[in-house]
C-alpha positions as CSV (number, residue, x, y, z in Angstrom):
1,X,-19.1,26.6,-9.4
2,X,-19.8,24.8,-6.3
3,X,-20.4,26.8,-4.2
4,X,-23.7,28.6,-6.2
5,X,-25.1,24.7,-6.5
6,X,-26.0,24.8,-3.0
7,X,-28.0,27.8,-2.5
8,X,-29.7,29.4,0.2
9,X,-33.4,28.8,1.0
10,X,-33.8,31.2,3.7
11,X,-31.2,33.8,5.5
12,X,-28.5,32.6,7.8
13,X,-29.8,32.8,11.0
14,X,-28.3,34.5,13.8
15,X,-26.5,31.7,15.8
16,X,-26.3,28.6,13.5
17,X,-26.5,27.5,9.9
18,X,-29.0,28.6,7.1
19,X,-31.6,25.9,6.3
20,X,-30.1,25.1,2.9
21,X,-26.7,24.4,4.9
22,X,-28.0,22.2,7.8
23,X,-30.0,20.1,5.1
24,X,-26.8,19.8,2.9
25,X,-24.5,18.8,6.2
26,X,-27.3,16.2,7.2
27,X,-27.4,14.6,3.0
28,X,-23.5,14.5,3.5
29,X,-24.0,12.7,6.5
30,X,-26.6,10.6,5.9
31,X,-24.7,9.6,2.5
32,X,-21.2,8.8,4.4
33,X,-19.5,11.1,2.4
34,X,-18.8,13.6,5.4
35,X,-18.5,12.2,9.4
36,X,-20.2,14.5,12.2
37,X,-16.4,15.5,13.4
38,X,-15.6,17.0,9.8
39,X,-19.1,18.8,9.8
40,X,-18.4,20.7,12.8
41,X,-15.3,21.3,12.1
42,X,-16.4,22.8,8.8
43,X,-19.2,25.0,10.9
44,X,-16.1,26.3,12.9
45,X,-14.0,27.4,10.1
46,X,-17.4,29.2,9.2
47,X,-18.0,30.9,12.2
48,X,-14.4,32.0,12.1
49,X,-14.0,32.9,9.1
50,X,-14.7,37.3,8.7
51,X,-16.0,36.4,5.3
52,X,-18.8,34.2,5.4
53,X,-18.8,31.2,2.6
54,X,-21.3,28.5,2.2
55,X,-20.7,25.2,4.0
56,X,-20.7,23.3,0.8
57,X,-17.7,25.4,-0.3
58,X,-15.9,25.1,2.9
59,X,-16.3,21.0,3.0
60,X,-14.7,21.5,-0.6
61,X,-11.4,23.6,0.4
62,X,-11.3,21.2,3.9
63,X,-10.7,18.4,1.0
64,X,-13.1,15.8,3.0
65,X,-15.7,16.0,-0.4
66,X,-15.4,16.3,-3.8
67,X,-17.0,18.9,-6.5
68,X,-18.6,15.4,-8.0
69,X,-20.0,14.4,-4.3
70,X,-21.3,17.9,-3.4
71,X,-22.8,18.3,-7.0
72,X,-24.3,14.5,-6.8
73,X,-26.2,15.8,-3.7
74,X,-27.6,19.0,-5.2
75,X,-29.3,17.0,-7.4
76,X,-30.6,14.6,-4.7
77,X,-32.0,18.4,-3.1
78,X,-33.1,18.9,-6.9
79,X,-35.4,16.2,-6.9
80,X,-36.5,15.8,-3.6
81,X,-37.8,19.9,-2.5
82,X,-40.3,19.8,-5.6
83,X,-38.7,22.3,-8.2
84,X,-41.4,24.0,-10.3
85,X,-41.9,22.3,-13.4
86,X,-39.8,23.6,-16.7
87,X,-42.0,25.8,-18.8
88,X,-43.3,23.8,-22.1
89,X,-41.8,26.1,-24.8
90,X,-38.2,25.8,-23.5
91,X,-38.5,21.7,-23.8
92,X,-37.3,22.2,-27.5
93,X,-33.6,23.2,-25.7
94,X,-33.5,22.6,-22.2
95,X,-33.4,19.2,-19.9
96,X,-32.9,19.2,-16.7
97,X,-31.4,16.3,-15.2
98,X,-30.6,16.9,-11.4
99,X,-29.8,20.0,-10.3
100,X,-28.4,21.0,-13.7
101,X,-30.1,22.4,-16.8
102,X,-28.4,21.6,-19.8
103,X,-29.6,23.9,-22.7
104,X,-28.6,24.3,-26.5
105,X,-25.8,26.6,-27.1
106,X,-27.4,30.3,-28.0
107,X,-30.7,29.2,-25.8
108,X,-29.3,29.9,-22.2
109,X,-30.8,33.5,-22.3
110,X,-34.2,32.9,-23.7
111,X,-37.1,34.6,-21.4
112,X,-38.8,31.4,-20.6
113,X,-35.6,30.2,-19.3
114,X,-34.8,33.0,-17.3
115,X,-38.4,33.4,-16.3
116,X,-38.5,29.6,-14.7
117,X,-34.6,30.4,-13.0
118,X,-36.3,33.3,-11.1
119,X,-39.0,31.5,-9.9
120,X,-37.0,28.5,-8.7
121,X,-34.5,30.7,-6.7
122,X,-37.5,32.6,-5.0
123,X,-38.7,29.4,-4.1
124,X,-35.8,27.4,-3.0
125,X,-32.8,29.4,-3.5
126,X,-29.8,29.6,-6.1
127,X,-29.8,25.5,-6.4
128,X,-29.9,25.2,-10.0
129,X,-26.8,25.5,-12.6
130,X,-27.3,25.6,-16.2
131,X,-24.8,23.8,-18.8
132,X,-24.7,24.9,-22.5
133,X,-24.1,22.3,-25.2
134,X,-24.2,21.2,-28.5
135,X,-27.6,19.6,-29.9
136,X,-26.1,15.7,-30.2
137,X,-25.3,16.0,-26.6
138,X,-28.3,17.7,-25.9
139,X,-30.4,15.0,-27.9
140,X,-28.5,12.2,-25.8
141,X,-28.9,13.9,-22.8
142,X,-32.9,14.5,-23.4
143,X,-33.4,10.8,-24.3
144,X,-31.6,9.6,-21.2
145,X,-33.8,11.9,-19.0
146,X,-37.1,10.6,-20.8
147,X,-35.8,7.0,-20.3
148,X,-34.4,6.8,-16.9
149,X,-31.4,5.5,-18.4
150,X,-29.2,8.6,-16.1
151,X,-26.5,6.3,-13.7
152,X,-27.3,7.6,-9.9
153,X,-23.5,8.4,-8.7
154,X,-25.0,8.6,-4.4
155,X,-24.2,4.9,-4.1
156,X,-21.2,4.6,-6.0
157,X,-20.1,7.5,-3.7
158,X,-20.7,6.4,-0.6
159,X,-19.2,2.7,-1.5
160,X,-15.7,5.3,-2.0
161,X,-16.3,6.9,1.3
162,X,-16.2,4.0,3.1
163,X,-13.1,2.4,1.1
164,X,-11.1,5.4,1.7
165,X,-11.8,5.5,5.2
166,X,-11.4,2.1,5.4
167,X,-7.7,2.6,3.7
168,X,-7.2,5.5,5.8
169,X,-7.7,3.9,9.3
170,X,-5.5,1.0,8.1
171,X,-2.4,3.6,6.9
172,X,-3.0,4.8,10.3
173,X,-2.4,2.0,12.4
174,X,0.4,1.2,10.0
175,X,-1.0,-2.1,8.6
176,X,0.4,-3.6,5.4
177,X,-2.6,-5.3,4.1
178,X,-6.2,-5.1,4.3
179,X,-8.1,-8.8,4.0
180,X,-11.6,-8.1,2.8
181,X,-13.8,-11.4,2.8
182,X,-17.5,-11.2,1.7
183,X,-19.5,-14.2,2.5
184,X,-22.9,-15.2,0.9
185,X,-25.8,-17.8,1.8
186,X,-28.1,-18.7,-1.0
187,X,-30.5,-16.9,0.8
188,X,-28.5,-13.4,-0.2
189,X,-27.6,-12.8,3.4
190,X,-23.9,-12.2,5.1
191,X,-21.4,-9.7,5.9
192,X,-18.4,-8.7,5.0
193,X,-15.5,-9.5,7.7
194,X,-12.4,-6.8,7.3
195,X,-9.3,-8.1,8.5
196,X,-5.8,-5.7,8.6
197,X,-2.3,-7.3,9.2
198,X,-0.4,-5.6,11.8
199,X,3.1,-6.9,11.9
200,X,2.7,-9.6,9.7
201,X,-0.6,-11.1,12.1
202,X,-3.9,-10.3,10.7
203,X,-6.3,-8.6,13.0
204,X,-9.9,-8.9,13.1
205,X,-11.9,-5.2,12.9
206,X,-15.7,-4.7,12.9
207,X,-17.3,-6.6,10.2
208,X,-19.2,-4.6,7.1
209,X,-23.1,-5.6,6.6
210,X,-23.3,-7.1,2.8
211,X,-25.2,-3.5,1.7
212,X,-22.2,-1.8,2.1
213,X,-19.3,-4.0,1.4
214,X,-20.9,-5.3,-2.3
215,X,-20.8,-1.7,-3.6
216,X,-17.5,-1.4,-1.8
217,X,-16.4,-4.3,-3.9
218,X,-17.1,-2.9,-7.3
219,X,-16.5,0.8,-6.7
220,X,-12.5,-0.7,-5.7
221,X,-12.3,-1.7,-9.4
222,X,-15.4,0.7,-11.2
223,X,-14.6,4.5,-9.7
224,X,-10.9,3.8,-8.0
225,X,-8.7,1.6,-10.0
226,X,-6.5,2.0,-13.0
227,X,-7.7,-0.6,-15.2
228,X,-8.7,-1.5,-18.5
229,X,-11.8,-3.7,-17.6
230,X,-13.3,-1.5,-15.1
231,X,-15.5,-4.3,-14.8
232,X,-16.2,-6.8,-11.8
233,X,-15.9,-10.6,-13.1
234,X,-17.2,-12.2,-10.3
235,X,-16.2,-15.4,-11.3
236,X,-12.6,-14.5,-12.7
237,X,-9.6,-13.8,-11.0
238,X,-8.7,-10.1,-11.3
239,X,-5.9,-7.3,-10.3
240,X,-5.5,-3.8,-10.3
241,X,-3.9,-0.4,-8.8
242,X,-5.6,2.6,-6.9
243,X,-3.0,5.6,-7.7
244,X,-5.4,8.4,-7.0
245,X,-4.0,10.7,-4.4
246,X,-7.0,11.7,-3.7
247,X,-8.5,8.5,-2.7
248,X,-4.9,7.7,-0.5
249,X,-3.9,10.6,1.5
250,X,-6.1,12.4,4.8
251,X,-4.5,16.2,4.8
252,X,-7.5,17.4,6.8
253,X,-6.4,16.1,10.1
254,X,-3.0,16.8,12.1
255,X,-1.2,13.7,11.3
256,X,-0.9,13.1,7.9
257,X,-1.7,9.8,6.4
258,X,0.1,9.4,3.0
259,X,-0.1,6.2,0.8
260,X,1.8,6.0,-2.6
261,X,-0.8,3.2,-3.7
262,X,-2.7,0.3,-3.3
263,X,-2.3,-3.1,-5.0
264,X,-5.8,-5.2,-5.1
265,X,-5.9,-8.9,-6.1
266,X,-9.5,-10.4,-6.2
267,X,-10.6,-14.0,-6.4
268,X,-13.9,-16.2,-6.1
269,X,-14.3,-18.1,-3.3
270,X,-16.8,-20.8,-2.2
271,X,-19.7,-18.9,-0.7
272,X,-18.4,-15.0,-2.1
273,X,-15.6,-13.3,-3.1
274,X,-12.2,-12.6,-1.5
275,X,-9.8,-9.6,-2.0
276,X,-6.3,-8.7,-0.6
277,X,-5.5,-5.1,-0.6
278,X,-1.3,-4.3,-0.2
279,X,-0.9,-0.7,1.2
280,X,2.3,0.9,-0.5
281,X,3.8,3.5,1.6
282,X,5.2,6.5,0.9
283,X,8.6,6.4,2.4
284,X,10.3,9.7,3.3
285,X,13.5,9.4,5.8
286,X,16.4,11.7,6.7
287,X,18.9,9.1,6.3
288,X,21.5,9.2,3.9
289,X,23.8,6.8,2.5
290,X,24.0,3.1,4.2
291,X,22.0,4.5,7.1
292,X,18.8,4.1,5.3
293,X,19.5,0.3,5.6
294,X,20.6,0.2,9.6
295,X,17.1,1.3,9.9
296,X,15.6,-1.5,8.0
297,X,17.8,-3.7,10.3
298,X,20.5,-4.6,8.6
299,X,23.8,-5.5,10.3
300,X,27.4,-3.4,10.6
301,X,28.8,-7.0,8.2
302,X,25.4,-6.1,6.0
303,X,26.2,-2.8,5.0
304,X,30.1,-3.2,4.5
305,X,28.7,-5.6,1.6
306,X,26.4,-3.1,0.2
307,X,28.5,-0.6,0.1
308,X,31.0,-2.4,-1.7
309,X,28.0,-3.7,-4.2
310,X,27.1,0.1,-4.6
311,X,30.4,0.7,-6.4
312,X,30.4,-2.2,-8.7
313,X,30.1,-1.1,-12.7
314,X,28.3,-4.7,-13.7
315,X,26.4,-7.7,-11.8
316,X,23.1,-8.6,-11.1
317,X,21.6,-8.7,-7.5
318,X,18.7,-10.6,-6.0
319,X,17.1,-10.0,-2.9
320,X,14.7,-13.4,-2.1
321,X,12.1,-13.9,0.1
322,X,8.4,-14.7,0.2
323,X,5.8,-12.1,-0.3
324,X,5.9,-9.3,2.5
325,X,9.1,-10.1,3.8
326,X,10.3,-6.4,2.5
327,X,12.5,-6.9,-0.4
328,X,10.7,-3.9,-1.9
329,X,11.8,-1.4,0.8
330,X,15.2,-2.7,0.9
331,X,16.1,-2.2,-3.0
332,X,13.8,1.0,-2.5
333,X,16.4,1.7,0.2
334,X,19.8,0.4,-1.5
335,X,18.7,2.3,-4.5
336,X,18.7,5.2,-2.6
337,X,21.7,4.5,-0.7
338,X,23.7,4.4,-3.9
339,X,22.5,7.3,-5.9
340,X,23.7,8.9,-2.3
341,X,27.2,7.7,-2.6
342,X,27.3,8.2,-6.6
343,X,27.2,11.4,-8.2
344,X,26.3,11.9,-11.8
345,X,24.4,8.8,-12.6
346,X,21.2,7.7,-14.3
347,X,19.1,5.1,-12.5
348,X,16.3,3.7,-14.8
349,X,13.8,1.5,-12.6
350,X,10.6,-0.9,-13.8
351,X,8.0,-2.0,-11.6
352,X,4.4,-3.1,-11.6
353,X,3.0,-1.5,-9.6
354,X,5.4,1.2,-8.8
355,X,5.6,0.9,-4.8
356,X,7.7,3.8,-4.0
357,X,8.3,6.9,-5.7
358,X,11.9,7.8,-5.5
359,X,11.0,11.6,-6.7
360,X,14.7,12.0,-7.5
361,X,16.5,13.8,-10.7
362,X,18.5,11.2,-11.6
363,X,16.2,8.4,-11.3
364,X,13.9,7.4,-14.1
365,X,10.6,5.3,-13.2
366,X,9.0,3.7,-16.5
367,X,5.1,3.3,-16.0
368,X,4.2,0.3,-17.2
369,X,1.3,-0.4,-19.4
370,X,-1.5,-2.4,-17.8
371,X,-1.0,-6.1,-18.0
372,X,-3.9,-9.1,-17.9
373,X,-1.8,-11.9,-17.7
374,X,1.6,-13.5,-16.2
375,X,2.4,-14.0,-19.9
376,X,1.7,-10.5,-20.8
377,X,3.4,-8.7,-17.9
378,X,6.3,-10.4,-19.1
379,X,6.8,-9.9,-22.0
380,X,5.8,-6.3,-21.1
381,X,9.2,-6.2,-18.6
382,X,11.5,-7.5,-21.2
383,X,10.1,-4.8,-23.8
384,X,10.9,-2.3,-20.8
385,X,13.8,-3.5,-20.0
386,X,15.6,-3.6,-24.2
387,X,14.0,-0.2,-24.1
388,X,16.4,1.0,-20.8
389,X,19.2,-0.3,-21.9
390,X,19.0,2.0,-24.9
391,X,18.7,5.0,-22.8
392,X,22.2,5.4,-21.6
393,X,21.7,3.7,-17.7
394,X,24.4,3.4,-15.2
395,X,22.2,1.3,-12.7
396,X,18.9,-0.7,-13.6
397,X,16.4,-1.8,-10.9
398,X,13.6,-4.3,-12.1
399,X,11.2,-5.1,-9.8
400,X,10.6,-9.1,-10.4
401,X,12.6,-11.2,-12.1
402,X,9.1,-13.0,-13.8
403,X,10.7,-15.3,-16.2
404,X,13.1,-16.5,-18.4
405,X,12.6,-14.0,-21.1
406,X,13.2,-10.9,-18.1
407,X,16.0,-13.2,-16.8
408,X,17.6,-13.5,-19.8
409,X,17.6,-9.1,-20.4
410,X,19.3,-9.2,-17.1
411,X,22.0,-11.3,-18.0
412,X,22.7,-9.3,-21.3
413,X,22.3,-5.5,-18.9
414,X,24.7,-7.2,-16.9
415,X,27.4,-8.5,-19.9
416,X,26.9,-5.0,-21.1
417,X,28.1,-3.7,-17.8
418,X,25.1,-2.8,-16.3
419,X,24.3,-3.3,-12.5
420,X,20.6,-5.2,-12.5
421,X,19.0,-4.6,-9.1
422,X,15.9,-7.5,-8.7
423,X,14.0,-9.4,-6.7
424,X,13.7,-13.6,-7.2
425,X,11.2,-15.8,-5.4
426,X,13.3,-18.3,-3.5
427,X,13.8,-19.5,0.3
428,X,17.0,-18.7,0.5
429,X,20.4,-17.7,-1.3
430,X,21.5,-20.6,-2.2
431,X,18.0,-21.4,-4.1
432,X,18.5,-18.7,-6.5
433,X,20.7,-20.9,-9.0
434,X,18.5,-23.7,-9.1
435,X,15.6,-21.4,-9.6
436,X,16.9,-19.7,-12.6
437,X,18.1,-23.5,-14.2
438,X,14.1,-24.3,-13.8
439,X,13.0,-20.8,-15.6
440,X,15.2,-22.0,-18.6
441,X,18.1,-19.9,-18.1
442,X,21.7,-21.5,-19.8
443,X,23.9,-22.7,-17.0
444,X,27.2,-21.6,-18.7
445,X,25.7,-17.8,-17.6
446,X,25.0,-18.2,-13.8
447,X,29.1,-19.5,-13.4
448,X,30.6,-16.1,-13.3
449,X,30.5,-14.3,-10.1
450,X,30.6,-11.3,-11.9
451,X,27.4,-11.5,-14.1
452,X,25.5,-13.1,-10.4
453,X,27.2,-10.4,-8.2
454,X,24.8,-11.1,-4.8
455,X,22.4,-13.0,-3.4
456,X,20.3,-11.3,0.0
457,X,17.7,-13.3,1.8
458,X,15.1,-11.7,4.0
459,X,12.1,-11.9,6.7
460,X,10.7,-9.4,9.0
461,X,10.0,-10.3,12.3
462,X,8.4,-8.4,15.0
463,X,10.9,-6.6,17.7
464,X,9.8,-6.3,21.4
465,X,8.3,-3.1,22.9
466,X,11.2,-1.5,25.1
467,X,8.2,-0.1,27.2
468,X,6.1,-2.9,28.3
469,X,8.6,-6.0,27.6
470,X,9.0,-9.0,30.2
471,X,12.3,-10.9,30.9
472,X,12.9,-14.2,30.3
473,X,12.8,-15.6,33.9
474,X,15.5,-18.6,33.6
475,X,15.3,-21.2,30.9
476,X,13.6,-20.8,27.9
477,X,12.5,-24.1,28.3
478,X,9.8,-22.4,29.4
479,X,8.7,-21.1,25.9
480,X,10.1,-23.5,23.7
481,X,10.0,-26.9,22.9
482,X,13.9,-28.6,24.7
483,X,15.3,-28.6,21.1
484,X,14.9,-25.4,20.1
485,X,15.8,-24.4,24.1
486,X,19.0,-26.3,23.0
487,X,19.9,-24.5,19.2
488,X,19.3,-21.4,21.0
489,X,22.0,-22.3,23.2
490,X,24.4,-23.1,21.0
491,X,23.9,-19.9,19.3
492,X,24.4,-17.9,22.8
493,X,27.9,-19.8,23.0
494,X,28.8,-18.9,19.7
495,X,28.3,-15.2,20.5
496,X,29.6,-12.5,22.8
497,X,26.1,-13.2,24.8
498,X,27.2,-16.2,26.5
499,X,23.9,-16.4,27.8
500,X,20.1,-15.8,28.3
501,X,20.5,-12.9,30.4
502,X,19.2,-10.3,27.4
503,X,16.6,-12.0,26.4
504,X,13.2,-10.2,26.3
505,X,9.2,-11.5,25.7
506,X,6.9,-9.6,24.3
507,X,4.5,-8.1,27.5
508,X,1.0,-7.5,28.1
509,X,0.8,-4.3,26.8
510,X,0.0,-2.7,30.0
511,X,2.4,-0.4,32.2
512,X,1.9,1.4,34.9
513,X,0.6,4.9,35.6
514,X,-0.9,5.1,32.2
515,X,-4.1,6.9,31.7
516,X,-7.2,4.5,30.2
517,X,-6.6,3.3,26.9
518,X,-8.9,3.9,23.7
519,X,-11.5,1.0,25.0
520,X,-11.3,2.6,28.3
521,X,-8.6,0.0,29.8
522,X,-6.3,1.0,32.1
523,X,-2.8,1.2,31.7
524,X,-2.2,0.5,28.1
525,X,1.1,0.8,27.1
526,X,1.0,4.3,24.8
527,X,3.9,3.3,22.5
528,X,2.3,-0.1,21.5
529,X,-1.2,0.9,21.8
530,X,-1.4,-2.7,23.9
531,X,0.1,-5.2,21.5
532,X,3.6,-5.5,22.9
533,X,5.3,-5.5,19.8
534,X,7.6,-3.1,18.2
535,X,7.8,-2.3,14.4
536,X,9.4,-5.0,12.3
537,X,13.4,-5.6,11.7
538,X,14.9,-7.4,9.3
539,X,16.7,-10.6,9.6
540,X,18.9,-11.7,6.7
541,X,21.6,-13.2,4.5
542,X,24.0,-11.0,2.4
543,X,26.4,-13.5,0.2
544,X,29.2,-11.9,-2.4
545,X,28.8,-14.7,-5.1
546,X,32.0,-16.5,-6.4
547,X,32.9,-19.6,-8.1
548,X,32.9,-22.0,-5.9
549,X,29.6,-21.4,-4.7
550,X,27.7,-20.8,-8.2
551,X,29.5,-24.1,-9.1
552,X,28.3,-25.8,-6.1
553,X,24.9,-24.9,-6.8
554,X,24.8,-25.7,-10.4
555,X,26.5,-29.0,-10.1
556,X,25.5,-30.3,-6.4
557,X,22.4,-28.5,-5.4
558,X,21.3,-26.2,-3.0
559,X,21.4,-28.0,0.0
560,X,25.3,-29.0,-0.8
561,X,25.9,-25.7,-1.7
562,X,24.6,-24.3,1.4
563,X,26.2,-27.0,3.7
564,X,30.0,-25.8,1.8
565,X,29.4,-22.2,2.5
566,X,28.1,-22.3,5.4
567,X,31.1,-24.4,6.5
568,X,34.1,-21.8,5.4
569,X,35.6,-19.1,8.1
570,X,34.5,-16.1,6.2
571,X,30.8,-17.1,5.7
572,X,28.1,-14.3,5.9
573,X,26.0,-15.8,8.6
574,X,22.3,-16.9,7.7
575,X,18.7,-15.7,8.3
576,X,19.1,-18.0,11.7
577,X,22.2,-16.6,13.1
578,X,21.0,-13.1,12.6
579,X,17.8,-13.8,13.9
580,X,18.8,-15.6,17.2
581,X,21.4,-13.0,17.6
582,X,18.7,-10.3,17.7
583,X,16.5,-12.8,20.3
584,X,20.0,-13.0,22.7
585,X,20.2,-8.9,22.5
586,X,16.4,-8.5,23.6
587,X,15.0,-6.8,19.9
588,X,13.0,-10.4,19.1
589,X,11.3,-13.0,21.5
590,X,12.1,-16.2,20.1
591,X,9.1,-17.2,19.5
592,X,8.2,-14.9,16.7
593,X,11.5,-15.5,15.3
594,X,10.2,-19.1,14.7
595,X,6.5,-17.5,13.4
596,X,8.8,-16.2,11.1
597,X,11.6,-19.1,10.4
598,X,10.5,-22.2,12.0
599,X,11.7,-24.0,14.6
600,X,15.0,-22.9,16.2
601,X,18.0,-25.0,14.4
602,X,21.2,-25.4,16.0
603,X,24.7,-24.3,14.4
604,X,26.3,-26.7,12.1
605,X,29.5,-28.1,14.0
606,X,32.2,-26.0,11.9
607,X,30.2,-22.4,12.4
608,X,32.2,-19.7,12.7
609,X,32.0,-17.5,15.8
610,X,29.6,-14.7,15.7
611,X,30.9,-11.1,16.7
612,X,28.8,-7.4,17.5
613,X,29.0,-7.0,13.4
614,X,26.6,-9.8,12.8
615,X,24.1,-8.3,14.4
C-alpha cells in the first residue's frame, strides 16, 4: 500500500513534519504534482486528525495525487538517498527497479532478502515494497533494469498536472474551449500561448515555456486520451476524447468543478502544432419539462412548438448552426424535456463523443467505437443507428447527421415511425433541404412534412450584466453604422418597444463600493468578474415544416423559400427578429448581436408584427 512506500527516516518531531514527509511534500512540489495550498492543507488535516497518518496517505484520500504519482516519487527517493546495495546471492531472484523489489514467487522470504530489507529500513525508513512474480516477468523485468530500457513516469506526470490544472481553471471560469498554440523557431526555441474562450471571445492567459507545454502535448494523447494510436503524429491531423473522471473533476476544493469530457482536435501548423480542446459540461438543472429550454433562451412561441414536437410519434428534427452555437445543449435539453412529459418510453441516443450524460433509466447512450476517419465514423453511425432501430425505440437522438448513408437511416427511423432528433450543418432553416439534395439524399423523401417534421436555427450571443450595464444615451447612431441604426428601427416599430428606451451596453465592469478585484483593481463588478457580459442566450428560428415550404426549397431554392415564409402572417420569426428583440428589452447590446449575425438587416416589408411571445 501507499502509505508504507513512503516511510519514515526519523521520528515525527514535535511541532512539524517528519523528515521523510517534508522531503516527500517538497518532490510533490517541486514535480507539480501537488501546489503549496494543497500541501498545507494536507499538513492540517494531519495535525487534526487524533490518529496520525503519513502525509503521502493523506494527499492520496484529499484526491489531489495518485497511487501511480506518489509511488513514481518513492522511487525518485529510492534512487536518490543511496540505498545499500542488494546482496549478490539474491540477484538470481530479486531486481529492484525504483523503490520496488520485484522477486520470484517462493523467494520473497529468503534470509538474504530479509537481511538487506532490515538494513535499508534502519537506514532510511520503511521506503521499499517488494512485488512477487513469475520468472518471465521477472526475466523481463531484470533485463530492462540492466539495460536502462525502464520508461521514467516523473515527466509524463507532471505534463498531466499541468493539463488538468490547466482544464480545471478553464471549467472554472466557465470557458468552452481551450486554444493551445505551440510555436517553434528552427533554433528549438518558443512558448506555448494558452488561449480560453469566454463567451464565444477567446482570451489570452499566461503563456507556457516550450519545456512544459511539449510534454503537455503528448501526455493529452499518451497518458489521457481514449485512443487507439496513443501516439503523437506530428505531422498528421489527429482527434481524440479525455473521459477520465479523474483527470476532469476538482472535489478537493469547495466549489466543485465537474466536466463530462473533453474533445481534442490537433493539427500541424507552420512553425508548430495547434490544438483545440472543447470542454463538455456536465449539465445538472432542477428544471423540468419545457423549462429547461426558457433557460437556454428560448421564447414563450419556441416552446409551444416543442412541446407540440414532443408528442409527435414520427419525424425527423434538425437543429442548424455553426460549431458552438449550442445545438448540443438544446437536443441535450429537448431530450430531456420530453422524456419529462412522456412516461414509459425508451430513448436510444448516438454521439461521438458523448457530450452529456443523461444518467436516466429510460435513456440508452450507445458508446461508439473509436473512429479514424470521416468515412469511418460514418459508416460507424449508420451501423449504430440499424442497430437502434432493432431495439424497440420510441425516440432516437443522433448526434450529426454526417452523410448520406446516416441521412438515409433517418429517413427509414422516421417512415418506421420513429422521431430522429439531429443536428445538420447549415446557416439557416431554410438551408437544410438543399443540404440534404447535395449529400445525395432522393428529393421525393424530403416533400413530406411528416418524414422533415422541424427545422431550429441557433447562435448564442452574449447578454448584458444587469449589475454594471450602461444605457444607450439617445441614438444608436452612436454605436452603429446609420443602416443598421435604421433596421434596428424598424424592428422597435414592429414590436411593443416602440423605441430605444430599453436598450442596454455592455459596461466597464466596474461598480461602485466594491472591494479590490483579483488584480487588486478597484471596483470590479463581483457578478462579471470585470467583463460586463452575462452568460450566453440563445437567439433562434423554430419552423413546423409543411408542403409548401419543403416544395419551395426543393424546387426554388433557399433564398425563395425563405423570402415566401418569411412573407406569410403566421411565420416563426427568424434568428434576426429574435435577436433584436432581446437588444430592444436590454438582455443583448447590439453590437454583439452582429459579432454574432452580422450586420443589423431591416424587416422585409410584409413582416408580421412581433408580440411578448417572440421573445
Amino acid at each position: 500500500m501507499i502509505p508504507s512506500l513512503i516511510g519514515s527516516v526519523a521520528e515525527a518531531t514535535r511541532n512539524g513534519l517528519s523528515d521523510s514527509d517534508r522531503r516527500l511534500g517538497q518532490m510533490l512540489i517541486a514535480n507539480d504534482m501537488i501546489t503549496q495550498e494543497e500541501l498545507d492543507e494536507a499538513i492540517k488535516r494531519q495535525t487534526q486528525s487524533r490518529v496520525k497518518g503519513r502525509i503521502g496517505a493523506i494527499l492520496l484520500d484529499m484526491g489531489v495525487v495518485t497511487q501511480e504519482e506518489l509511488g513514481t516519487i518513492a522511487s525518485e527517493q529510492a534512487d536518490s538517498v543511496g540505498l545499500p546495495p542488494m546482496p549478490d546471492s539474491a540477484s538470481s531472484y530479486a531486481v529492484r527497479i525504483g523503490h520496488v523489489v520485484y522477486v520470484m514467487a517462493g523467494q520473497e522470504g529468503s534470509s538474504a532478502l530479509l537481511s538487506w530489507r532490515q538494513h535499508v529500513r534502519h537506514r532510511v525508513g520503511d521506503l521499499i515494497e517488494v512485488k512477487t512474480c513469475d520468472s518471465e516477468e521477472w526475466a523481463r523485468l531484470k533485463r530492462e533494469a540492466a539495460t536502462g530500457e525502464r520508461r521514467s513516469d516523473l515527466v509524463k506526470h507532471k505534463a498531466v498536472r499541468r493539463a488538468k490544472t490547466m482544464f480545471l481553471d478553464a471549467a472554472r471560469r466557465n470557458a468552452s474551449d481551450i486554444h493551445l498554440t505551440l510555436q517553434k523557431d528552427d533554433d528549438g526555441e518558443g512558448s506555448v500561448l494558452v488561449q480560453y474562450r469566454l463567451n464565444g471571445s477567446l482570451i489570452r492567459m499566461p503563456d507556457m515555456p516550450l519545456a512544459h507545454g511539449e510534454p503537455m502535448f503528448r501526455a493529452l494523447f499518451q497518458s489521457m486520451a481514449t485512443v487507439k494510436d496513443a501516439n503523437v503524429m506530428e505531422t498528421d491531423d489527429q482527434h481524440a476524447v479525455i473521459s477520465d473522471h479523474s483527470l476532469l473533476s476538482d472535489s478537493t476544493r469547495d466549489n466543485q468543478v465537474s466536466l463530462a469530457g473533453i474533445r481534442l482536435a490537433r493539427s500541424p501548423i507552420v512553425h508548430g502544432q495547434c490544438m483545440a480542446l472543447r470542454l463538455l459540461y456536465n449539465h445538472k438543472s432542477d428544471a423540468k419539462g419545457n423549462d429547461r429550454l426558457t433557460t437556454l433562451g428560448y421564447s414563450r412561441r419556441h416552446l409551444r412548438t416543442y412541446a407540440h414536437l414532443a408528442r409527435l410519434k414520427m419525424g425527423i428534427n434538425l437543429l442548424t448552426g455553426p460549431t458552438g452555437s449550442g445545438k448540443s445543449t438544446t437536443l441535450f435539453a429537448q431530450i430531456n424535456a420530453i422524456v419529462d412529459t412522456r412516461d414509459g418510453i425508451r430513448v436510444i441516443t448516438m454521439e461521438d463523443p458523448i457530450e452529456h450524460e443523461f444518467n436516466h433509466p429510460r435513456i440508452w447512450q450507445y458508446r461508439m467505437a473509436n473512429a479514424n476517419s470521416d468515412e469511418a465514423k460514418a459508416a460507424l453511425f449508420e451501423k449504430k443507428l440499424k442497430t437502434a432501430l432493432r431495439e424497440d425505440p420510441d425516440l432516437v437522438m443522433v448526434g450529426e447527421i454526417r452523410g448520406l448513408e446516416v441521412a438515409q437511416e433517418a429517413i427509414n427511423a422516421s417512415i418506421t415511425g420513429h422521431p430522429v432528433w439531429s443536428t445538420l450543418h447549415a446557416a439557416d432553416p431554410f438551408m437544410i433541404v438543399p443540404r440534404l439534395v447535395g449529400m445525395g439524399v432522393d428529393r421525393f423523401m424530403l416533400g413530406d412534412p411528416s418524414v422533415l417534421s422541424s427545422f431550429t436555427a441557433q447562435r448564442l450571443v452574449k447578454t448584458v450584466c444587469p449589475h454594471c450595464e450602461q444605457v444607450l444615451m439617445g441614438d444608436p447612431r452612436a454605436i452603429l453604422p446609420e443602416n443598421e441604426a435604421r433596421a434596428l428601427e424598424a424592428w422597435a416599430e414592429l414590436s411593443t418597444f416602440g423605441s430605444f428606451s430599453g436598450v442596454r451596453l455592455r459596461g466597464t465592469g466596474r461598480v461602485t463600493g466594491v472591494d479590490a478585484g483579483p488584480n487588486g483593481d478597484k471596483n470590479i463588478c463581483p457578478h462579471c468578474r470585470g467583463t460586463g457580459e452575462g452568460p450566453r442566450t440563445v437567439i433562434a428560428q423554430v419552423l413546423l415544416t409543411d408542403e409548401e415550404l419543403l416544395r419551395d426549397a426543393l424546387d426554388e431554392g433557399a433564398a425563395v423559400a425563405r423570402r415566401k415564409y418569411m412573407a406569410r402572417e403566421d411565420a416563426e420569426v427568424g434568428m434576426m427578429a429574435h435577436g433584436c428583440l432581446k437588444v430592444l428589452s436590454g438582455r443583448i447590446d447590439p453590437r454583439d448581436l452582429v459579432e454574432a449575425l452580422g450586420p443589423l438587416t431591416a424587416p422585409p416589408q410584409e413582416h408580421r408584427k412581433l408580440t411578448e411571445d417572440d421573445l
